[in-house]
Chimera marker file (.cmm) of the C-alpha trace (Angstrom):
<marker_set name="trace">
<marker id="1" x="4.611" y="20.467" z="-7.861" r="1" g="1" b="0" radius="0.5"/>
<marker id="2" x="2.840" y="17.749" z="-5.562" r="1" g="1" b="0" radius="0.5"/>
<marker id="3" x="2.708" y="18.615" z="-1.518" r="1" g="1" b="0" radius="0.5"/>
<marker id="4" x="4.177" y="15.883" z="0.609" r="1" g="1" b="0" radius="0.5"/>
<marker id="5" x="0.374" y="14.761" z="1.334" r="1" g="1" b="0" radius="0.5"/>
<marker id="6" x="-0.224" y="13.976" z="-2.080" r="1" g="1" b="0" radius="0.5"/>
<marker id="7" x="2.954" y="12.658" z="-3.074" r="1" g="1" b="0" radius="0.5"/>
<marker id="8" x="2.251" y="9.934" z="-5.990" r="1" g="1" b="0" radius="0.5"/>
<marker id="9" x="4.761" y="7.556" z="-3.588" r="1" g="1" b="0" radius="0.5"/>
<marker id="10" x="3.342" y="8.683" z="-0.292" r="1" g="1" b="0" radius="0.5"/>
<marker id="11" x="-0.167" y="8.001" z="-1.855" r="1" g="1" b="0" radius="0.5"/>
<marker id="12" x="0.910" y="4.720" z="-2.587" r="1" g="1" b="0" radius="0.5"/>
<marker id="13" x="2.602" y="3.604" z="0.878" r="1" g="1" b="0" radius="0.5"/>
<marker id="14" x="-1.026" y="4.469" z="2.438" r="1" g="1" b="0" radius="0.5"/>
<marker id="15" x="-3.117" y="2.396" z="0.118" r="1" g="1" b="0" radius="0.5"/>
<marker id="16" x="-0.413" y="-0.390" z="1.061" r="1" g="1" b="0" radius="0.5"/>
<marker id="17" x="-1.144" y="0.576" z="4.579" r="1" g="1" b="0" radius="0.5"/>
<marker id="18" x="-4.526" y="0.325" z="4.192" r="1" g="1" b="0" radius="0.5"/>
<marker id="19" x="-4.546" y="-3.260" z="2.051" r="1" g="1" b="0" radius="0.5"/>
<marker id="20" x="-2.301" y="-4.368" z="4.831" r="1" g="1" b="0" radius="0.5"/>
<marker id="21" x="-4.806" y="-3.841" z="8.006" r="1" g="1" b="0" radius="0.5"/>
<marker id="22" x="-7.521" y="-5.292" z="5.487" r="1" g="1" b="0" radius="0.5"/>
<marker id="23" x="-5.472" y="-7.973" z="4.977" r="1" g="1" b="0" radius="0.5"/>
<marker id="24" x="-4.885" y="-8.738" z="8.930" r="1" g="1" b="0" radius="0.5"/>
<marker id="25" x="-8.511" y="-8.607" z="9.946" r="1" g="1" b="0" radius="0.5"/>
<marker id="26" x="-9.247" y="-11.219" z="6.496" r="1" g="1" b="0" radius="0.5"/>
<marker id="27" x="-7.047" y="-13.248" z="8.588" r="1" g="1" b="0" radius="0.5"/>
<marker id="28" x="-8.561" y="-13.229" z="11.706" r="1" g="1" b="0" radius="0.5"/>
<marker id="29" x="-11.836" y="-13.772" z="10.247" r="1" g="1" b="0" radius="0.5"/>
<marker id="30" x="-10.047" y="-16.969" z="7.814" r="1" g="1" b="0" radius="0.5"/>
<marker id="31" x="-8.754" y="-18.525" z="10.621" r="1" g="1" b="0" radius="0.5"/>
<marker id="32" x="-11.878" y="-19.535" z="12.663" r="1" g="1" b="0" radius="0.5"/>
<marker id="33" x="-13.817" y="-20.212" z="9.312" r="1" g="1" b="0" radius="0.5"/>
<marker id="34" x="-10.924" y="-22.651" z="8.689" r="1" g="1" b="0" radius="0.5"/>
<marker id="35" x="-11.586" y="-24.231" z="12.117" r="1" g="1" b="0" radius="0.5"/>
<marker id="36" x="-15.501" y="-24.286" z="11.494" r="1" g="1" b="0" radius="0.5"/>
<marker id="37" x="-14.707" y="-26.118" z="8.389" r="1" g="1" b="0" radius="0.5"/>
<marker id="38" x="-12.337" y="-28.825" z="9.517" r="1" g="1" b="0" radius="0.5"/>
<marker id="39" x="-14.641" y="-29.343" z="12.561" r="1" g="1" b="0" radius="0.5"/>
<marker id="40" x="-17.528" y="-29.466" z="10.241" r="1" g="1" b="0" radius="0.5"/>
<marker id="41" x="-15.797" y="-31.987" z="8.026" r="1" g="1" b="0" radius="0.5"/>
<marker id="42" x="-14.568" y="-34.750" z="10.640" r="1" g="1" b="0" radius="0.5"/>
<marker id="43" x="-17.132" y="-34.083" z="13.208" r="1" g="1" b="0" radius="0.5"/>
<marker id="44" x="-20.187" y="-34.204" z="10.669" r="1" g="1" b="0" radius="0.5"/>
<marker id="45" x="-21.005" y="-35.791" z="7.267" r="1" g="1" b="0" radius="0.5"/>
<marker id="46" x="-18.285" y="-33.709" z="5.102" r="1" g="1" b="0" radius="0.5"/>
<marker id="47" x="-20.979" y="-33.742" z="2.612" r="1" g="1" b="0" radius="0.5"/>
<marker id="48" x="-23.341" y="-31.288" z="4.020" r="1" g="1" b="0" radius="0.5"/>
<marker id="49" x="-24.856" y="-27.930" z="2.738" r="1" g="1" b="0" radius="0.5"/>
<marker id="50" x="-22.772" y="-26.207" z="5.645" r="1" g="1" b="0" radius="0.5"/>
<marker id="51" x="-19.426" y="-28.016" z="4.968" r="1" g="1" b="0" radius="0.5"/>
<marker id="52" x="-19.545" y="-26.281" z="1.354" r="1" g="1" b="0" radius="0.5"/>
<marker id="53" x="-20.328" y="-23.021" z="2.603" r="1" g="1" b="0" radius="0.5"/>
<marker id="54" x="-17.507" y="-23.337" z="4.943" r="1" g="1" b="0" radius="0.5"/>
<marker id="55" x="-15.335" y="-24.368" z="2.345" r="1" g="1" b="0" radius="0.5"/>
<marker id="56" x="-16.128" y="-21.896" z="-0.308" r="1" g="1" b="0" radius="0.5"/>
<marker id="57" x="-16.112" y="-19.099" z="2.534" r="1" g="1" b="0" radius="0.5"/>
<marker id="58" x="-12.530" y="-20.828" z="3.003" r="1" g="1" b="0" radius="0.5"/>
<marker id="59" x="-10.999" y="-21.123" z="-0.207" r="1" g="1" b="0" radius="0.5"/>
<marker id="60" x="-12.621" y="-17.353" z="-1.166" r="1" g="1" b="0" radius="0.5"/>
<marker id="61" x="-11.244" y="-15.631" z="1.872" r="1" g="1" b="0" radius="0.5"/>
<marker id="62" x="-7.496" y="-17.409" z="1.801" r="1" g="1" b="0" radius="0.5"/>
<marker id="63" x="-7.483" y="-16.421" z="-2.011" r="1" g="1" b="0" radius="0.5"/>
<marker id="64" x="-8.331" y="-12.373" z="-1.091" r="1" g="1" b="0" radius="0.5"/>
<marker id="65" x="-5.746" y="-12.888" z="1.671" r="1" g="1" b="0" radius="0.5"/>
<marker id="66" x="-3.033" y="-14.172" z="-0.447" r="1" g="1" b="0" radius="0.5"/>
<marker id="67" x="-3.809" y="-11.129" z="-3.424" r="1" g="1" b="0" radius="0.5"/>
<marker id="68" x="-3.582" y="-8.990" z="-0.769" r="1" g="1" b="0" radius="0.5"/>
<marker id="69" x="-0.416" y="-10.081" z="0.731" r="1" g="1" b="0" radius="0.5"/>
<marker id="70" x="1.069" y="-10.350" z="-3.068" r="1" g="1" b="0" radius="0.5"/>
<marker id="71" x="-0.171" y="-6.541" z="-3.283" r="1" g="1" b="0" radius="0.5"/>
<marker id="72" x="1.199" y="-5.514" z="-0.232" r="1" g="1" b="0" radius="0.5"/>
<marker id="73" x="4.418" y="-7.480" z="0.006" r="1" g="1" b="0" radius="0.5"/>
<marker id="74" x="5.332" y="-8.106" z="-3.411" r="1" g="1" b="0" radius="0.5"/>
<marker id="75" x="7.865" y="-10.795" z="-4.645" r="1" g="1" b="0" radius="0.5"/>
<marker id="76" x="10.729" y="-9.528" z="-2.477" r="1" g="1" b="0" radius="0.5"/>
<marker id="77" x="13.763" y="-10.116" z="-3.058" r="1" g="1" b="0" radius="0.5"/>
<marker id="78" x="15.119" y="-13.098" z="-1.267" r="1" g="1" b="0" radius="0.5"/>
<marker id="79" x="17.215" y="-12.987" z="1.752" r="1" g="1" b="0" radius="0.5"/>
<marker id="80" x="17.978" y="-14.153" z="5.351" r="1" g="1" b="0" radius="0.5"/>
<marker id="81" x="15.504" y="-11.970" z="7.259" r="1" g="1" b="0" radius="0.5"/>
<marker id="82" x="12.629" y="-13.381" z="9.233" r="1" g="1" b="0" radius="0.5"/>
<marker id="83" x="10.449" y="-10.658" z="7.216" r="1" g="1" b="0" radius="0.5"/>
<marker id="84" x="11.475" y="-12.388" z="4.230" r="1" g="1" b="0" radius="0.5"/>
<marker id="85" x="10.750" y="-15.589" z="5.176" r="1" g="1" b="0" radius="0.5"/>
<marker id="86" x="7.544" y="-14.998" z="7.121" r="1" g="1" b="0" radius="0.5"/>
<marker id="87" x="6.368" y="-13.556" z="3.437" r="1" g="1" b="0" radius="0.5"/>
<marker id="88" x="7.258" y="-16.328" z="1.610" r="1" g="1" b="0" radius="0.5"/>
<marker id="89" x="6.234" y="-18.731" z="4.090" r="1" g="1" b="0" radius="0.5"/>
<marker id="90" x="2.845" y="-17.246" z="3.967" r="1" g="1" b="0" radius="0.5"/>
<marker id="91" x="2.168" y="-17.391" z="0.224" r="1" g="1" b="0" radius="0.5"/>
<marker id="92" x="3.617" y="-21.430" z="0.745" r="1" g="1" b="0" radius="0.5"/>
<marker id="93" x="1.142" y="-21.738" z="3.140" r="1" g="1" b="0" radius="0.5"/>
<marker id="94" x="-1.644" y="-20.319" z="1.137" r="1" g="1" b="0" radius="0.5"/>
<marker id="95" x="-1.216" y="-22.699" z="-1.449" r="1" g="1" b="0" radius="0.5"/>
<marker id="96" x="-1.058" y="-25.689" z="1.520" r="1" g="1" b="0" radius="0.5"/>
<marker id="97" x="-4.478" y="-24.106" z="2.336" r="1" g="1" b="0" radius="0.5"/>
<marker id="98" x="-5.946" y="-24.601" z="-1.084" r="1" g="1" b="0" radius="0.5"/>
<marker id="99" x="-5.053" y="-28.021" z="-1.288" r="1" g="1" b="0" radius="0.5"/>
<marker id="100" x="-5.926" y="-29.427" z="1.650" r="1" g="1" b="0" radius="0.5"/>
<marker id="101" x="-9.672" y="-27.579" z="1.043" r="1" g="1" b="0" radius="0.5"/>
<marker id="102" x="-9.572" y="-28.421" z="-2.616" r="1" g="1" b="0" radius="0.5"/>
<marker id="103" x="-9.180" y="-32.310" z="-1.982" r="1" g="1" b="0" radius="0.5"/>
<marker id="104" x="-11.862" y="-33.383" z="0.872" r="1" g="1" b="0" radius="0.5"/>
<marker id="105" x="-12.439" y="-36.411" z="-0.784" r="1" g="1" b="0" radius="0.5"/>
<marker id="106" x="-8.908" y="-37.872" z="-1.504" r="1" g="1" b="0" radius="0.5"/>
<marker id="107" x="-8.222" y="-39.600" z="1.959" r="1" g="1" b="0" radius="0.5"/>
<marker id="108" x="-5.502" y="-39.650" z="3.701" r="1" g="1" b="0" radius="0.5"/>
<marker id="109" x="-3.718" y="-37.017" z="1.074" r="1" g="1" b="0" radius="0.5"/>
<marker id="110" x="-6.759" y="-34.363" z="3.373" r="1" g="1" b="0" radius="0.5"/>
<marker id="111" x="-5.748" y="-35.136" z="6.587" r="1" g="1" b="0" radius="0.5"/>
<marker id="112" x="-2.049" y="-35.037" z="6.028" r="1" g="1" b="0" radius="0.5"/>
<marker id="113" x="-2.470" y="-31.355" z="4.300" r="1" g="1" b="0" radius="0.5"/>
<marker id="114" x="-5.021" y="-30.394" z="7.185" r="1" g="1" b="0" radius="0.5"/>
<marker id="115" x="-2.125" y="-31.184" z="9.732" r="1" g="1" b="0" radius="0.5"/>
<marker id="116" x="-0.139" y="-29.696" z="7.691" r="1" g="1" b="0" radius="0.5"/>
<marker id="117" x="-2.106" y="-26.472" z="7.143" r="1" g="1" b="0" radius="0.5"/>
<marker id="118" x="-2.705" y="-25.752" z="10.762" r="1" g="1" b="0" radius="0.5"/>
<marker id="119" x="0.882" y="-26.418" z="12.060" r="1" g="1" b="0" radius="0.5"/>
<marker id="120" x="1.529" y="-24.057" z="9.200" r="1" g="1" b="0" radius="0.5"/>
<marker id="121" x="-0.944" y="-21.416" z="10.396" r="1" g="1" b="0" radius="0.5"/>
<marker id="122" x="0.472" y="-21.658" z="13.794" r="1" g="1" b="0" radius="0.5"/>
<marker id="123" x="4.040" y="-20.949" z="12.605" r="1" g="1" b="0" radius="0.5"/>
<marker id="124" x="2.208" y="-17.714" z="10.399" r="1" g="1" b="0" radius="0.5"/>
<marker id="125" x="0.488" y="-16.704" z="13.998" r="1" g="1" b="0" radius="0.5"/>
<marker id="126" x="3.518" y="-16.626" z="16.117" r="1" g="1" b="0" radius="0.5"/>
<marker id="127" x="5.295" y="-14.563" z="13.023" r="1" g="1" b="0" radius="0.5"/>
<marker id="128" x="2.056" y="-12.602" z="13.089" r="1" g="1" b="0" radius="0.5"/>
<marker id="129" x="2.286" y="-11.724" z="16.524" r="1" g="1" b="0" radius="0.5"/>
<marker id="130" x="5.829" y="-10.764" z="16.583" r="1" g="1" b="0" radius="0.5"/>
<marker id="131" x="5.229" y="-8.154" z="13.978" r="1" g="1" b="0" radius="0.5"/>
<marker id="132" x="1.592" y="-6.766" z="15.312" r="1" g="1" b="0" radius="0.5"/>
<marker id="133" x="3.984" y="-6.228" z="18.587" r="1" g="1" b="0" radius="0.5"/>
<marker id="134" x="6.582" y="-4.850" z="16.579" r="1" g="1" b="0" radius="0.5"/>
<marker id="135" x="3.756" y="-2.086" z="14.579" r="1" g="1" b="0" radius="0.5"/>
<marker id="136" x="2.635" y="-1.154" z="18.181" r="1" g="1" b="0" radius="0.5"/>
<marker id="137" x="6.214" y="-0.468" z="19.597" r="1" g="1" b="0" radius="0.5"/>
<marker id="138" x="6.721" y="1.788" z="16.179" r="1" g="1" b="0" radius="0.5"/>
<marker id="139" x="3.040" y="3.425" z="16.151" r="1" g="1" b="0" radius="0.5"/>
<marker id="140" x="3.661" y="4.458" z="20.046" r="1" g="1" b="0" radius="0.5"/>
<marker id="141" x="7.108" y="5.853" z="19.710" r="1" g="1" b="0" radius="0.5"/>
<marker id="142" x="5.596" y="7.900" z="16.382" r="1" g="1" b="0" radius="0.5"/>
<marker id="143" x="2.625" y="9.132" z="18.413" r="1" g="1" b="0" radius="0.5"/>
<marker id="144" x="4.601" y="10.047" z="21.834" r="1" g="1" b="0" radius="0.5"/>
<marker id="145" x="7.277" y="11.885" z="19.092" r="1" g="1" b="0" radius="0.5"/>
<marker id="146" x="4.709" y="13.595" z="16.848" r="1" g="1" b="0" radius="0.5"/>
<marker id="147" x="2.313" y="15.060" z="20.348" r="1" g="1" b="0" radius="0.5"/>
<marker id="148" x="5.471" y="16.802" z="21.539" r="1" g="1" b="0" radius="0.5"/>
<link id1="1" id2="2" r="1" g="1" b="0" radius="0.2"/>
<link id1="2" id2="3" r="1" g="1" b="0" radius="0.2"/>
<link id1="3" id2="4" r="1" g="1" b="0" radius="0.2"/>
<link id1="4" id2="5" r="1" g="1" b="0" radius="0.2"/>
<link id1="5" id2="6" r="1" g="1" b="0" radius="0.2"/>
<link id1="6" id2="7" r="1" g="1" b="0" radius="0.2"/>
<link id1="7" id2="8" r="1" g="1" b="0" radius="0.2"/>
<link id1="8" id2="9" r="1" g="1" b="0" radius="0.2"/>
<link id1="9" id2="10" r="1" g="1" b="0" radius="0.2"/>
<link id1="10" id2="11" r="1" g="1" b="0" radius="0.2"/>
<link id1="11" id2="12" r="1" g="1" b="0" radius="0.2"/>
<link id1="12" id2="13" r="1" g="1" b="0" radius="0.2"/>
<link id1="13" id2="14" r="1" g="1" b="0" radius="0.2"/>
<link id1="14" id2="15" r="1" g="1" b="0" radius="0.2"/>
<link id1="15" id2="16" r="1" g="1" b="0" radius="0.2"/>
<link id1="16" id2="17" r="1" g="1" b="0" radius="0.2"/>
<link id1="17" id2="18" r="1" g="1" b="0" radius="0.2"/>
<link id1="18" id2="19" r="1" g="1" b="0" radius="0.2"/>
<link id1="19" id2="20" r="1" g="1" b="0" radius="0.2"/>
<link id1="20" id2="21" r="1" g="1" b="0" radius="0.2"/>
<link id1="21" id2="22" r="1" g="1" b="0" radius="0.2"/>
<link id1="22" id2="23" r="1" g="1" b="0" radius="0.2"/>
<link id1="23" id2="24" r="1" g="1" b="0" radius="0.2"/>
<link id1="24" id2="25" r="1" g="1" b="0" radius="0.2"/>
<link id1="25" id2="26" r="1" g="1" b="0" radius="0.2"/>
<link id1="26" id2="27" r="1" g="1" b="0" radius="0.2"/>
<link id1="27" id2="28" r="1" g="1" b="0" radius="0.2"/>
<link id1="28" id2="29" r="1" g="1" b="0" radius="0.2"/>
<link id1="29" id2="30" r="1" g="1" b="0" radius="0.2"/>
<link id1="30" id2="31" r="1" g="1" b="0" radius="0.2"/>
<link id1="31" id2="32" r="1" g="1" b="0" radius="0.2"/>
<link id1="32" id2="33" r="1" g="1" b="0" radius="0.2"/>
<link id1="33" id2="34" r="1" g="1" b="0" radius="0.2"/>
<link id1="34" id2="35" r="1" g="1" b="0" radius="0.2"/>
<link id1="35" id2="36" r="1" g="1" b="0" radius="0.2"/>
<link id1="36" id2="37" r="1" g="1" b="0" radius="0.2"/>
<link id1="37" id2="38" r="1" g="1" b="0" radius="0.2"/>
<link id1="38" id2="39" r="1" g="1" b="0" radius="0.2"/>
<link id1="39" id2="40" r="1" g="1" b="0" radius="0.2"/>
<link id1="40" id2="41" r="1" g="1" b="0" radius="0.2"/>
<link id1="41" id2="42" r="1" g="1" b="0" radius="0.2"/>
<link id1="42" id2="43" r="1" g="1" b="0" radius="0.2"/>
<link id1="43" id2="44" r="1" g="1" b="0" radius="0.2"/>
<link id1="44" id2="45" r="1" g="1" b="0" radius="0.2"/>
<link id1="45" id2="46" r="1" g="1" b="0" radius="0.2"/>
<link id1="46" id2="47" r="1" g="1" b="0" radius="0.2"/>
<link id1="47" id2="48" r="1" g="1" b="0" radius="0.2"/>
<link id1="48" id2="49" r="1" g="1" b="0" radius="0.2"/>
<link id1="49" id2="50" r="1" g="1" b="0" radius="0.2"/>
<link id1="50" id2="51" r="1" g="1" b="0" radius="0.2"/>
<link id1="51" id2="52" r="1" g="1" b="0" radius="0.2"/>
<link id1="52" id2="53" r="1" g="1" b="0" radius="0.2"/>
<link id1="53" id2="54" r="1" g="1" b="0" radius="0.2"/>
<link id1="54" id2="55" r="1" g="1" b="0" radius="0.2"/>
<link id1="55" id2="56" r="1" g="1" b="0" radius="0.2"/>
<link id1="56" id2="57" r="1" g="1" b="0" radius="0.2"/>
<link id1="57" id2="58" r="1" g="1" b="0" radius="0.2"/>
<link id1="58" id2="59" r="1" g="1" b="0" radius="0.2"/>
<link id1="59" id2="60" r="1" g="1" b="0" radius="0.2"/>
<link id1="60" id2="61" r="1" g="1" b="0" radius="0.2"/>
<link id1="61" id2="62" r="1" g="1" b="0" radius="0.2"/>
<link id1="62" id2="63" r="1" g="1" b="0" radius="0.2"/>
<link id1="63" id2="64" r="1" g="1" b="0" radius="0.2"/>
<link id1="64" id2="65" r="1" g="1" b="0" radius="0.2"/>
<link id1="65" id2="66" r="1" g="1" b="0" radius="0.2"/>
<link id1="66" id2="67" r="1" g="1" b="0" radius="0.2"/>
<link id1="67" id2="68" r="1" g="1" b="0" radius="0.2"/>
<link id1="68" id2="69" r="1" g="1" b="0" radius="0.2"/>
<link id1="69" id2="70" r="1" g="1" b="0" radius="0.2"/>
<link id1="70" id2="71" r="1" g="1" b="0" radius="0.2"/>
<link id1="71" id2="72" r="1" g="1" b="0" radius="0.2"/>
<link id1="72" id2="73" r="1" g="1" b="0" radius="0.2"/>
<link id1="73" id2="74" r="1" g="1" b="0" radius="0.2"/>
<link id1="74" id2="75" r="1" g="1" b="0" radius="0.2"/>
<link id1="75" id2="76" r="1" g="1" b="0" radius="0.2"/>
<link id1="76" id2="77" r="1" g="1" b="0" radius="0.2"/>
<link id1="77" id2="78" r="1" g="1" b="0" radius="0.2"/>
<link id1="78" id2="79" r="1" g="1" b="0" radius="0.2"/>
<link id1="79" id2="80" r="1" g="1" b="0" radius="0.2"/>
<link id1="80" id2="81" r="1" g="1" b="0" radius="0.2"/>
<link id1="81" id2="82" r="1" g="1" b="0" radius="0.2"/>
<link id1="82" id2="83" r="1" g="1" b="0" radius="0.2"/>
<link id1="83" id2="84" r="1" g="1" b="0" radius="0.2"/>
<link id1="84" id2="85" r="1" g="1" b="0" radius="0.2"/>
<link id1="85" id2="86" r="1" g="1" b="0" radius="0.2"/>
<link id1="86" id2="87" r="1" g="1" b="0" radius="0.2"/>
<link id1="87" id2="88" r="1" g="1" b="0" radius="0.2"/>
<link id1="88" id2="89" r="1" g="1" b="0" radius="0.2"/>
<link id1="89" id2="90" r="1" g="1" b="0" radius="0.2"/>
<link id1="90" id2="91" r="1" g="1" b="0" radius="0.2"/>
<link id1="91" id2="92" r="1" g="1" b="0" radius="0.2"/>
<link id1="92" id2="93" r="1" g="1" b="0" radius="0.2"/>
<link id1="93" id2="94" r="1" g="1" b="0" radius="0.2"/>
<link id1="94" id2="95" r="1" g="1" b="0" radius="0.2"/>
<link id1="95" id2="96" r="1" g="1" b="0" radius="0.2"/>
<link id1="96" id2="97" r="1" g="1" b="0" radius="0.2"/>
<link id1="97" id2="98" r="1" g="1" b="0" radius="0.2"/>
<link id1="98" id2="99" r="1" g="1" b="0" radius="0.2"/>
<link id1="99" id2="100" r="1" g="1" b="0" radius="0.2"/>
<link id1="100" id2="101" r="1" g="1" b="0" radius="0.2"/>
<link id1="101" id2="102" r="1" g="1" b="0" radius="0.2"/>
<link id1="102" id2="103" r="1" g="1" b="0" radius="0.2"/>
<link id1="103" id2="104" r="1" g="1" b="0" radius="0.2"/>
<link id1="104" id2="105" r="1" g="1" b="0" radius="0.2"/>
<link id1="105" id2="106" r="1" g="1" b="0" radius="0.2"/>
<link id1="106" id2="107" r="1" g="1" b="0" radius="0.2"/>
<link id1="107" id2="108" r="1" g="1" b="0" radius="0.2"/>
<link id1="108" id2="109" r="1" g="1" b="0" radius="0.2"/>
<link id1="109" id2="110" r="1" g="1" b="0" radius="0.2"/>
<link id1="110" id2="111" r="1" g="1" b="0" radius="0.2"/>
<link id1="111" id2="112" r="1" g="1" b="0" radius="0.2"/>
<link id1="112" id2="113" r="1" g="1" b="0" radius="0.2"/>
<link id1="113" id2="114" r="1" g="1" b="0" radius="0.2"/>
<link id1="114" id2="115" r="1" g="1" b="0" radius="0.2"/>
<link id1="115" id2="116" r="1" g="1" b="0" radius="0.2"/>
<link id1="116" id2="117" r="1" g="1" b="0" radius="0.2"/>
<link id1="117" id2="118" r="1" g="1" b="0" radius="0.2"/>
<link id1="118" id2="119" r="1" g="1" b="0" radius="0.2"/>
<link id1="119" id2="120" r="1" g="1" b="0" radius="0.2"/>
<link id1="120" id2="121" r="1" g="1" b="0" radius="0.2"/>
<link id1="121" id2="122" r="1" g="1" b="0" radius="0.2"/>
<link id1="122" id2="123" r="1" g="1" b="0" radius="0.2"/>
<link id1="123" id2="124" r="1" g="1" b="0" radius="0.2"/>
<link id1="124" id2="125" r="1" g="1" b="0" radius="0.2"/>
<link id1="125" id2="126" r="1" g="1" b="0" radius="0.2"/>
<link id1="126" id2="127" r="1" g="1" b="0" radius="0.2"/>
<link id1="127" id2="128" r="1" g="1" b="0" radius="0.2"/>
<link id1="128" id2="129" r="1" g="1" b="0" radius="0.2"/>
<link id1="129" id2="130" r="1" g="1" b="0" radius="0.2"/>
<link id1="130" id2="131" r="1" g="1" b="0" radius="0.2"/>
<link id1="131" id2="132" r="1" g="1" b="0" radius="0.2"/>
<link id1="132" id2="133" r="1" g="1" b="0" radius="0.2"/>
<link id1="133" id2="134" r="1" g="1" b="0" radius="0.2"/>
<link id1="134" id2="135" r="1" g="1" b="0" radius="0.2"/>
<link id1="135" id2="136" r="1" g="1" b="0" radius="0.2"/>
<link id1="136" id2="137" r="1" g="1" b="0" radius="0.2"/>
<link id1="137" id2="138" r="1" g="1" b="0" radius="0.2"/>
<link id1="138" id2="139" r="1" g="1" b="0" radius="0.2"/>
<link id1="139" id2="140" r="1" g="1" b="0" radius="0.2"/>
<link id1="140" id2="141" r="1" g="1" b="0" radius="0.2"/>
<link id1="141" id2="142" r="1" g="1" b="0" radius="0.2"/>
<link id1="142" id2="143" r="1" g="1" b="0" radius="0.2"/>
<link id1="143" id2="144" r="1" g="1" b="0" radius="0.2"/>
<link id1="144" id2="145" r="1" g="1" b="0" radius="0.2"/>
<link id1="145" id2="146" r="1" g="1" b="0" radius="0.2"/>
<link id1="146" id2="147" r="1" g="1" b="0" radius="0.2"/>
<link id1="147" id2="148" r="1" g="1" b="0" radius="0.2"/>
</marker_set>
């Protein structure tokens, strides 16, 4: 017999837990790499040492965040939640994210994904935001309930 601390399912909702934090602060640090490397690319010669850093860092870090999400998230089941769609939405946009790093060279199909990608991203922050609120709220009332 297994004590609710060690529960094979309860095990399992903390490593989720735990992949999903990771998985926020990946995001955080994707999001001003992406800048870096759009700035990089219009501002200076797109062919430089530091534009394929930037884009490697880039592609490698939306890649972990997208595994991560699929971990954490799954393929849920659709439906008309904004849960639901800030998921899927987010995998859509990791994709967007690829492509418009992936083709730097294939003018003006870049700068239309690039536009693309960032109103994207801010759609994902506001989404983002609404749920880090929404954790708070939940993590206060479970700490105010727990200390008595």
């Amino acid at each position: 017999m297994t004590t609710a601390g060690s529960h094979p399912d309860l095990t399992a909702l903390r490593r989720r837990q735990r992949a999903g934090a990771v998985n926020r602060r990946i995001g955080w640090v994707l999001l001003p790499v992406m800048i870096a490397a759009t700035a990089v690319h219009y501002l200076r010669d797109g062919s430089s040492t530091v534009a394929a850093v930037l884009v490697v860092l880039v592609v490698g870090l939306n890649t972990c965040h997208l595994a991560l999400s699929v971990y954490v998230f799954g393929l849920v089941r659709p439906r008309r939640t904004l849960k639901v769609f800030h998921i899927y939405f987010g995998y859509a946009l990791g994709v967007v994210i690829w492509a418009s790093q992936t083709n730097l060279d294939n003018e003006p199909l870049h700068t239309y994904l690039t536009i693309l990608m960032f109103a994207g991203i801010a759609i994902h922050l506001v989404l983002a935001a609404r749920y880090a609120t929404r954790r708070r709220v939940a993590q206060h009332a479970a700490d105010r309930y727990f200390s008595g």
